[in-house]
N, C-alpha and C positions, 0 to 999 in steps of 0.2 A: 712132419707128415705122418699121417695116420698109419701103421700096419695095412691095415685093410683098402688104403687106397689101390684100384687098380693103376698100373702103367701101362700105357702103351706106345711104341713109339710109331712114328709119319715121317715117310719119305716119299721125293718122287726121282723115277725116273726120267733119262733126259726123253723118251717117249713122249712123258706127259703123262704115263701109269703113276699110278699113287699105290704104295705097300705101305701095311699097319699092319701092326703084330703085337702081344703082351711082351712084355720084359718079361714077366715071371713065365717059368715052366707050367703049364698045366693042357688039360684038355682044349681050353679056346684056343683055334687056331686061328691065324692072322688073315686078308683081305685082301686081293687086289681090285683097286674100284679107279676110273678115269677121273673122280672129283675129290677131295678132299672129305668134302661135307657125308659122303658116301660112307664113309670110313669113322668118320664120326659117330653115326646114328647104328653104326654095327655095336662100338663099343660101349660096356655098361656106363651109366649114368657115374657121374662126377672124376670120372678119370682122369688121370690126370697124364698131358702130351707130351714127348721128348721128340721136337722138329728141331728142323735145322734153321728156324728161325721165322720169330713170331712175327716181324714186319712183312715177311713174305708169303706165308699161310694165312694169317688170321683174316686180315681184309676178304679173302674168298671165301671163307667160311659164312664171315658174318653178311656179304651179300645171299648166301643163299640163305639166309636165317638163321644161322646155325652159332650159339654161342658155348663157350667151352668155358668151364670151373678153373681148372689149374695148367699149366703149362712148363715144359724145361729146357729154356731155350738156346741150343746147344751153342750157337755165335756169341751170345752174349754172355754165356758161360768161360767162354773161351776169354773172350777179350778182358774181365774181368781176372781169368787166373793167369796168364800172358803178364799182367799188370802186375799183379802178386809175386810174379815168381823174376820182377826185375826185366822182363821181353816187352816193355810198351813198345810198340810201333809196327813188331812182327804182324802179318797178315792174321786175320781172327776168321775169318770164313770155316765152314764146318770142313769145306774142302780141303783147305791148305793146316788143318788139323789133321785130318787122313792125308791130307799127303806127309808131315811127320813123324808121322807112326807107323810107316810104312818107307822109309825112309826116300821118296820119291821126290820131284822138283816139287817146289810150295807156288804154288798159283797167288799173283799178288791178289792184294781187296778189287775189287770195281770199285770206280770213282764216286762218290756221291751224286747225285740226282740233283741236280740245281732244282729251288722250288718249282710248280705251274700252279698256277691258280686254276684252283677248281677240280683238279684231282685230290684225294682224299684217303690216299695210303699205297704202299708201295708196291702196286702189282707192273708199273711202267720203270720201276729204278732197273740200275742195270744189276743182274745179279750172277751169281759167282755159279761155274756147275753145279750142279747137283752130286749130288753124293746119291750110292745103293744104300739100303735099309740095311745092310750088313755097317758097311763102312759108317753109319750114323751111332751105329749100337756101340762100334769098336770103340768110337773116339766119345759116347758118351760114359764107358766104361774107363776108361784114361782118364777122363775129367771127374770119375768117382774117387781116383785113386792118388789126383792132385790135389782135391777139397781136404782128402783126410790129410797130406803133408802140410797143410799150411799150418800157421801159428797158434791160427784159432778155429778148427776144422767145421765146428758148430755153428759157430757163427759167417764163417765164411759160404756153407750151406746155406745159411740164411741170405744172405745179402743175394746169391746168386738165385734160390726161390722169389724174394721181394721183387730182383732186376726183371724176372720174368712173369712176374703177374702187371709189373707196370707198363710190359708193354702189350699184355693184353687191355690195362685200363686206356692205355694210348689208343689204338685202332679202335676203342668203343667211342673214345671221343669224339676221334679224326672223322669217325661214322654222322656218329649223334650232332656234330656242330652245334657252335653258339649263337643260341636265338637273337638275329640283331633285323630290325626294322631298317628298308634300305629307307623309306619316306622319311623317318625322323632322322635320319642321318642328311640325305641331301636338304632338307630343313634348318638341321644344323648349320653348314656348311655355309647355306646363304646368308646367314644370319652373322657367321662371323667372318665370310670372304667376300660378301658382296655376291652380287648376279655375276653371269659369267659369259662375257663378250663375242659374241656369235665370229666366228672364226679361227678361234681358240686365243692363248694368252693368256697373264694371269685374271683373276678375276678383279672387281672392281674393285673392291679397300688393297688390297696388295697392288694394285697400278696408282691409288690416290698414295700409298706409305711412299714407296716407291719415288713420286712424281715431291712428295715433302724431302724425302733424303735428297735428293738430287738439289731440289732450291736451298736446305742449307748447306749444302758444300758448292755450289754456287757453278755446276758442272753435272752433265747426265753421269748418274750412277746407277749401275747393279749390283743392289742389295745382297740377290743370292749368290752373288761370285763372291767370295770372302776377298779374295787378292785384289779387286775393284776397290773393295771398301779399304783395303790396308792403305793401296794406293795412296785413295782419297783421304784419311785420312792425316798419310804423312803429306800430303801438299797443305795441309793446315796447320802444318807444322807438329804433329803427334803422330809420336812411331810406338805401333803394335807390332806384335809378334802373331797376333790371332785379331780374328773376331768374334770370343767367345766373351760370354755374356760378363765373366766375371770382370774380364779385362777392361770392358767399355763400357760397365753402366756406371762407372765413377767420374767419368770424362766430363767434362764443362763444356759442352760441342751439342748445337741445336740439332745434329743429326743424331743425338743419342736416342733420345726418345720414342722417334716413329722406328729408327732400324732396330732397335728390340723387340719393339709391337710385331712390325714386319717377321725378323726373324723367329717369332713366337706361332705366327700366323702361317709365314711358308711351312714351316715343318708339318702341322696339321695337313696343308693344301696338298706336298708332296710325301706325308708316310701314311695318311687317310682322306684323302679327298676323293673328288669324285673319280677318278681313273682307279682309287684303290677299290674302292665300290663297286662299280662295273668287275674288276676282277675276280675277288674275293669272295663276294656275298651271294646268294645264289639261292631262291625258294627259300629264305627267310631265316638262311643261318651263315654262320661266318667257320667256315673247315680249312683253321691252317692247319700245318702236318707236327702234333708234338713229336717230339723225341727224349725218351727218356734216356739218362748219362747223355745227354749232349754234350755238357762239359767234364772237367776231370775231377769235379767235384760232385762228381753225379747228381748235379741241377740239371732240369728238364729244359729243352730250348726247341724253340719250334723254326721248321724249314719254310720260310718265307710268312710271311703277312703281318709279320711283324704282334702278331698277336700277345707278347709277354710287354709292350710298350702302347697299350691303349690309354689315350690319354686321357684325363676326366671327363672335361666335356665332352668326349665323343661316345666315352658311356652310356650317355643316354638316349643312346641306340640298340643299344644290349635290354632288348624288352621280352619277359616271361610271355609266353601265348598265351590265350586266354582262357582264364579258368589254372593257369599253372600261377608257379612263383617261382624265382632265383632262391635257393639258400646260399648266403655267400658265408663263407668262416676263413677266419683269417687267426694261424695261430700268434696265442700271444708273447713274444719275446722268445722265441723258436730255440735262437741259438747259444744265450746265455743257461737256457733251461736245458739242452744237452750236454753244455762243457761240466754244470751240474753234475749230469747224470754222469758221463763219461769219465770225469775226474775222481770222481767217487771224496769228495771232497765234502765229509759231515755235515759242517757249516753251512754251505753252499747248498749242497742240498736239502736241510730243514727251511732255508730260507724261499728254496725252488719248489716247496710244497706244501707253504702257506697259498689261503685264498684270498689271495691279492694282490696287486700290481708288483712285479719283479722288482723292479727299481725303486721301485716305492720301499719294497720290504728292506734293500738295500742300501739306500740311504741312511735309513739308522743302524748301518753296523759302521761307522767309523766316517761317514757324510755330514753329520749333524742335519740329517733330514732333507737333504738339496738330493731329491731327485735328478734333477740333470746332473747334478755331480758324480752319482753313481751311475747314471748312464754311460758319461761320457770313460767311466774309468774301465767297466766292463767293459766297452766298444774296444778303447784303447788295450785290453790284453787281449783280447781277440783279434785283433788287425793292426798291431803290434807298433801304436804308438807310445816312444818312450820319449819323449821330448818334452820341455817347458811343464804347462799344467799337467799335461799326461802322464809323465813321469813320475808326480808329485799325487795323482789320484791310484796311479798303478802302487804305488808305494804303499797308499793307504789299503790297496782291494788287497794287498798281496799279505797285511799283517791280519788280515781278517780271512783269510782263505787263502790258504798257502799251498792247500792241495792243487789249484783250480788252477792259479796262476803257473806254480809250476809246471801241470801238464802243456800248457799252451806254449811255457819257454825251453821247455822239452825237444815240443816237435818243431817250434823254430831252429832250435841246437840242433837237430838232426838234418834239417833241410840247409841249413851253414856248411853242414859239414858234406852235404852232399848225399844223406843215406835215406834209403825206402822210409815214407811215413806213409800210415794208414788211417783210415778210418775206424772209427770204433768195430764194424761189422767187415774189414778186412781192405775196403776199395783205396788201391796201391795210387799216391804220386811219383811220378819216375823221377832221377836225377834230370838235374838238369839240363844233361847233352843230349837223352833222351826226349826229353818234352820236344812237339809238334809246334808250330806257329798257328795262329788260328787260320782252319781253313783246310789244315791240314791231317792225314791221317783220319778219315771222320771226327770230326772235331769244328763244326760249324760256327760260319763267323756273324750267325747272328747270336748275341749272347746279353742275357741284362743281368749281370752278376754285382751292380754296384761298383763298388770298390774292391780290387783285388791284386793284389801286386804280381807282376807280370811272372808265370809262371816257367817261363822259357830264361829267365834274364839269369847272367851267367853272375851276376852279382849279388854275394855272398849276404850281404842282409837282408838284397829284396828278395832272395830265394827265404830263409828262413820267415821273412814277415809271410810270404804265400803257406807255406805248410806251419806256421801258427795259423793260419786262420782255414784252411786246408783240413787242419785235426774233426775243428768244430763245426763250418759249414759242410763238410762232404761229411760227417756225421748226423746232423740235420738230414741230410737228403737222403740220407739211409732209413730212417726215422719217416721220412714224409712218403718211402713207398710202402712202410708196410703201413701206413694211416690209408694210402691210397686200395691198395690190398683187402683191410679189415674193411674199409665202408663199402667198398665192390661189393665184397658180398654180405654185407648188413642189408644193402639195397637192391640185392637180386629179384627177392621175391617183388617187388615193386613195378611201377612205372617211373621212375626217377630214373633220371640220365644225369652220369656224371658229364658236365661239356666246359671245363676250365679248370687249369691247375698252373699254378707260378709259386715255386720256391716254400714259402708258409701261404696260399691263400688257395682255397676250393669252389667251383661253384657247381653247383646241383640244381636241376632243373626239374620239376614237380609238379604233378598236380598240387591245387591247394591242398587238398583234405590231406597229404601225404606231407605236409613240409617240418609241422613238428616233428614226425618222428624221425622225417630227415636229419634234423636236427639235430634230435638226439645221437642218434645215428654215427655223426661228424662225432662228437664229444668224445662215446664210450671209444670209439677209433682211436684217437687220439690217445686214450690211455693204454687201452690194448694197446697200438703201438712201443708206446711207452713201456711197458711191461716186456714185451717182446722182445725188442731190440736191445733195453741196458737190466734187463731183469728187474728184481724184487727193491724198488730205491720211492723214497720217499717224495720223489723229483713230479710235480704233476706237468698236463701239457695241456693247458684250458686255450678255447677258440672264446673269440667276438663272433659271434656269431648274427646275421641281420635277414630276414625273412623279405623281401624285395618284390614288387613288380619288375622293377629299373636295375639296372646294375649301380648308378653312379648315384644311389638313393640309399646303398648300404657302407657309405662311410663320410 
């Protein structure tokens, strides 16, 4: 942060008055104004805000117009050094912050907000009192003086500036929504569910799969009750455990067939069909609510609409307006290209910044050229398969980069053993008595994390497989807010709307004449980033980048 940035901090009273004031001493004095936005346009241009939290200010801002450069957002500060300092679970509210520094009762969190479709940022969650502009100053002065204790006090600054500009990029989204056509989507829909039977029911191909499962088990069945089908199954003499896919498309049974179709078809019907459409979509855009640090690997997970699981084909309802374009970028090999950087691992990184496919470059250090061989062996020390082929490609990644592997068997050894692992830029896992169940503690249970070994299980390797891969994905996602950071304001001066973010992929929404430099844009981010976050390393961080009408047209 620059010297000359001004600060100033926002608060409200339980009134509903709004106080702003400078942090620094000088002749401007502070504001009392009844709106937010008030208080805003008092203070000099690109100031930067210390509220009590950016999911509960910002949205009123940006309805009255009003957008803000920088932000420091005292909850998310919190919850962040709380994490740090070994307290996951303790209450993070700016409240129950002043109430420990004061040494008064701590006020639990409010519960999370179950999604609604069609609200678009948090001005209806329940939220926690208010704190006076004194008591915000206090406890942002305490959280200056827990940044400098930490391990890495620079970089822990950082993670908690990045935490808070992403959720200013959040509410710019939640604003902006994803351009999606409801016609080509109900178009869609008929096309792979059939018309849909005047008094509701499934629709026509899901009653004809339906009406084929039931004639070969020779018995009415329902497809989408799993325990129906396990049923029916064992009266044919085949005992499952499940009805998942992998279990029953090997089966010699004429009902395999259509209940795959089927169950491929209902999920569309019931996670985007038309009752998701009537909710969701609304004047030609699609506004679920992200959340940045959803999870504890501070990946972004959005409250309801299922938005991080669009399926392909339903993509092609995610259509630019006219005269605009989609820029989609998807970076490439995200998280081998961090453990790179992180590890500080030579090798690793000369080969993390060449121009040209990662695994590719890797294959010839010790693959004999079998790209999927070196895939499969990075994957494998990262999500910490040691078994059969794994074992035997880990063996080979680990005499060619000794640095890289080690870090990752590091922070598995440390999560074995039960102790704080972090992220490169500071963001704390707890032990494992501490970890939440999902659901719990803000901690949302919609989540598309892949593969990830369960972070709560009180068992000693699958805790260490979680914080091996824990080092290098929640370092990723440190890395992906200040990408999201650096392009906010690459594309301030514009009409480009950032409206999509999942894990490694962005999508930007543009006039045409603006998409190459969008483009560009996404790239030099990406490095910046890069730079930012692991410093001066030879490590690059290149996007696929696809300039689109369609969404499901850019891969």
């Amino acid at each position: 942060m620059s010297e000359h940035t001004p600060r100033w901090a926002l608060a409200e009273d339980a009134d509903g008055t709004w106080h702003a004031a400078p942090l620094e001493p000088g002749p401007t004095r502070g504001v009392t104004v009844r709106h937010p936005a008030e208080a805003i346009r008092t203070a000099p241009a690109g100031t930067r805000w210390v509220w009590r939290s950016t999911a509960a200010v910002y949205p009123r801002l940006l309805a009255a117009g009003v957008r803000v450069e920088r932000c420091y957002d005292v909850e998310e500060a919190e919850l962040l050094l709380l994490g740090h300092e070994g307290r996951f679970g303790e209450p993070r509210s700016a409240a129950a912050a002043w109430a420990r520094l004061t040494g008064a009762p701590v006020p639990a969190d409010p519960p999370q907000r179950a999604a609604t479709p069609g609200t678009q940022d948090s001005l209806f969650d329940p939220q926690p009192a208010p704190v006076p502009l004194e008591a915000l100053l206090a406890v942002h002065a305490d959280q200056a003086k827990r940044h400098a204790a930490t391990a890495h006090p620079d970089r822990m600054r950082l993670l908690t500036a990045a935490e808070s500009a992403a959720f200013l990029v959040a509410a710019e989204m939640n604003r902006a929504g994803l351009p999606w056509r409801a016609d080509v989507h109900r178009a869609l829909l008929t096309a792979l569910l059939g018309e849909r039977y005047a008094g509701g029911g499934q629709p026509r191909r899901l009653a004809e799969l339906a009406d084929r499962i039931s004639d070969a088990f020779g018995r009415r069945v329902r497809p989408e009750l799993p325990a129906d089908v396990v049923k029916a199954f064992a009266e044919a003499g085949i005992k499952l455990k499940s009805t998942r896919r992998w279990e029953i498309q090997g089966l010699d049974h004429p009902a395999v067939a259509p209940l795959l179709e089927f169950k491929k078809l209902y999920r569309i019907y019931t996670a985007h069909g038309w009752g998701w459409l009537a909710d969701w979509v609304h004047d030609g855009r699609f506004r679920p609510e992200f959340i940045p640090g959803g999870t504890l690997t501070g990946r972004w997970v959005t409250n309801g609409g299922g938005a991080l699981q669009i399926p392909k084909v339903i993509r092609r309802a995610v259509v630019a307006d006219p005269g605009w374009r989609l820029v989609v970028a998807d970076a490439d090999q995200m998280e081998p290209r961090v453990l790179a950087a992180i590890s500080r691992d030579p090798a690793f990184m000369e080969v993390a910044g060449r121009p040209e496919d990662l695994y590719t470059a890797i294959s010839r250090q010790g693959f004999s050229g079998d790209r999927d061989m070196a895939k499969l062996a990075v994957l494998g020390a990262v999500y910490g398969q040691t078994s059969g082929d794994g074992l035997k490609n880990l063996a080979a990644l680990r005499r060619r980069f000794p640095l890289a592997v080690a870090y990752v068997d590091d922070a598995a050894r440390a999560g074995e053993e039960g102790r704080l692992v972090r992220t490169w830029l500071g963001r704390t896992c707890p032990p494992p008595a501490d970890a939440p169940e999902p659901g719990e503690a803000g901690i949302p249970q919609e989540r598309d994390e892949g593969y990830t070994p369960s972070y709560a299980s009180t068992n000693t390797r699958a805790r260490g497989r979680f914080t091996r891969n824990f080092v290098v994905q929640g370092s990723a996602a440190d890395w992906a807010l200040l990408l999201l950071a650096a392009l906010r304001r690459a594309t301030a001066g514009m009409r480009a709307e950032l409206v999509f973010f999942q894990h490694d992929e962005v999508i930007v929404h543009c006039p045409q004449e603006e998409a190459e430099a969008v483009a560009e844009a996404i790239r030099a981010a990406g490095d910046l980033a890069g730079r930012i976050a692991f410093g001066d390393t030879p490590v690059r961080f290149p996007f696929t980048t696809a300039i689109v009408e369609c969404y499901a047209d850019a891969k």
